[in-house]
C-alpha positions as CSV (number, residue, x, y, z in Angstrom):
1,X,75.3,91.1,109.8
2,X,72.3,89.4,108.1
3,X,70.4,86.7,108.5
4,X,70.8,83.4,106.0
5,X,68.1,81.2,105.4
6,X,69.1,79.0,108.6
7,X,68.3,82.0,110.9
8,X,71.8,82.4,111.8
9,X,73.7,85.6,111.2
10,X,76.5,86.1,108.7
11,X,78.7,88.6,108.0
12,X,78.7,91.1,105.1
13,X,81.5,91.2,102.6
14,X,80.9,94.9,102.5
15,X,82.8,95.5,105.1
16,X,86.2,95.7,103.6
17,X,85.1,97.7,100.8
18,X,84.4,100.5,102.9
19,X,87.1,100.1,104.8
20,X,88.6,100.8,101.5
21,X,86.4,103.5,100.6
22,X,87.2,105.0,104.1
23,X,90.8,104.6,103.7
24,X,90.8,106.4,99.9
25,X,89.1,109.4,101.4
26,X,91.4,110.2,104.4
27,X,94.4,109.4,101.8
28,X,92.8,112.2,99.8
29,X,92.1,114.8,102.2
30,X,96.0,114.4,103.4
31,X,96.9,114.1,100.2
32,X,94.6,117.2,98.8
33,X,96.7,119.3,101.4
34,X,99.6,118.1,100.4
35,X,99.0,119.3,96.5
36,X,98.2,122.6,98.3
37,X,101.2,122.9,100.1
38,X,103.2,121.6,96.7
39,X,101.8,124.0,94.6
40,X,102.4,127.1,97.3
41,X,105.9,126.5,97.7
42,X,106.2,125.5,94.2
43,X,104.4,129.4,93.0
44,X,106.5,130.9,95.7
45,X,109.7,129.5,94.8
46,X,109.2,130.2,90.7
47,X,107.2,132.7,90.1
48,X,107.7,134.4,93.9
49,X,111.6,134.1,94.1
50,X,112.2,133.6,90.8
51,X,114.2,130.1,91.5
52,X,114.9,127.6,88.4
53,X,111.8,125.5,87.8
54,X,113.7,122.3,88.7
55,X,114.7,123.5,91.8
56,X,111.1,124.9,93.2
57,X,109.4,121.6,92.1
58,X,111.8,119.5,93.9
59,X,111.7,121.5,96.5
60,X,108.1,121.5,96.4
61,X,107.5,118.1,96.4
62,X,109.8,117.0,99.3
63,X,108.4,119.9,101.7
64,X,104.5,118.8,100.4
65,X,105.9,114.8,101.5
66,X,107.0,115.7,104.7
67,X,103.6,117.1,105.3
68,X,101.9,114.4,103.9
69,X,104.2,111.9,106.0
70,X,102.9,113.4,109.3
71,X,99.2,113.3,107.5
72,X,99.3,109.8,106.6
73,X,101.0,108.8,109.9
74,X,98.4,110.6,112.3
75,X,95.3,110.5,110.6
76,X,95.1,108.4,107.6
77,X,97.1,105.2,109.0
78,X,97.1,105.9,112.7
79,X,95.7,102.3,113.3
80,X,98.5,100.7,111.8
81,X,102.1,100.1,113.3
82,X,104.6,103.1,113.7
83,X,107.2,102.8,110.7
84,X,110.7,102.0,111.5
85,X,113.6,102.8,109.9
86,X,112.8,100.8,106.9
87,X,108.9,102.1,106.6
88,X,110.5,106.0,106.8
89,X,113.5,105.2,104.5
90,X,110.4,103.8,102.1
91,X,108.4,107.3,102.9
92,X,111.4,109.1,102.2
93,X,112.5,107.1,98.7
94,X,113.0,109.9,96.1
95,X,111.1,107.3,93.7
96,X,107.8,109.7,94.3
97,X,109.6,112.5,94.4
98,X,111.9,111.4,91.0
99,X,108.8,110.6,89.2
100,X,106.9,113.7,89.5
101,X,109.8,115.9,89.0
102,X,110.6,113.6,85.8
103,X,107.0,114.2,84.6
104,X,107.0,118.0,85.4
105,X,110.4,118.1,83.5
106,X,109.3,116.7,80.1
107,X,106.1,119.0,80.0
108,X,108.0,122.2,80.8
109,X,111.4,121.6,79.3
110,X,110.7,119.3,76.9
111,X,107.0,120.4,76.0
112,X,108.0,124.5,76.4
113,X,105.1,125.0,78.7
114,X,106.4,128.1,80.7
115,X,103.8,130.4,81.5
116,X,102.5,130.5,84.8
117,X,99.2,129.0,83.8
118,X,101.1,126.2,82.0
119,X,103.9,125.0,84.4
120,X,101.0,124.8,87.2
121,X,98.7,122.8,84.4
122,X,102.0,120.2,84.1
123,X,102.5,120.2,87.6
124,X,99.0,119.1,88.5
125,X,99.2,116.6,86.2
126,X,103.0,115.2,87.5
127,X,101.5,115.5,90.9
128,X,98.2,113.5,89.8
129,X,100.6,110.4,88.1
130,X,103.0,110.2,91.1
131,X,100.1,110.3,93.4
132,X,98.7,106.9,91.8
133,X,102.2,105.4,92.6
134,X,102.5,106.7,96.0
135,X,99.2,105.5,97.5
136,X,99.6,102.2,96.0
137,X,103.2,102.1,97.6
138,X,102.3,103.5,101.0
139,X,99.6,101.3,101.7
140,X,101.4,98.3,100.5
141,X,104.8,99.0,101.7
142,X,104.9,102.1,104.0
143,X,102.3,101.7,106.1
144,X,101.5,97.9,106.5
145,X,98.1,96.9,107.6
146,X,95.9,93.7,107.9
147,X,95.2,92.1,104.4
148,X,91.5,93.0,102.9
């Protein structure tokens, strides 16, 4: 708060940019350990088990959401109402999932980037794109708060 001319206090409109701010970071650190997760199983699953690259980034990605889910629901949006059906049926659209694995498709089939180096180079950047779309969706759709 702080004081107008008129001696009477007034609140900043700072406030809801940090909230923001706030928000952004704790979607980052669930989402940072999510990409972890992603790219482990991801590594394991290609290079580890030798499993089709389609396969171990699909796979990836839906065992890195499920982590992020229970992220996002305990720490990042834990002040906000507990999803229904509808809010996990949102969590759980493939449209995330779709995105990323269409984006990591085009670089490594359609680009040739096989290598190891490569195919984790494409999926950083597929998980980078779809992560853009995702928090946009989950903090409009997924988990509802008040508006800013």
């Amino acid at each position: 708060m702080t004081p107008n001319l008129t001696g009477e206090r007034v609140t900043e409109p700072v406030r809801p940019v940090r909230k923001v701010v706030l928000e952004v970071v704790k979607f980052g650190i669930v989402g940072g350990s999510g990409v972890l997760v992603n790219f482990a199983v991801f590594n394991a699953l290609l290079h580890g088990l030798h499993r089709p690259a389609m396969l171990a980034t699909v796979l990836a990605s839906c065992v890195a959401m499920g982590a992020n889910y229970l992220g996002f629901r305990y720490y990042t949006y834990r002040d906000r109402d507990a999803p229904g059906a509808r809010r996990i049926a949102l969590f759980f659209s493939c449209i995330g999932v779709l995105m990323e694995s269409g984006l990591f498709y085009v670089g490594y089939h359609g680009l040739g980037l096989h290598g190891p180096l490569e195919a984790n180079a494409v999926k950083a950047l597929s998980i980078v794109l779809a992560s853009a779309f995702r928090f946009l969706v989950y903090r409009t759709w997924v988990f509802q708060g008040e508006d800013l």
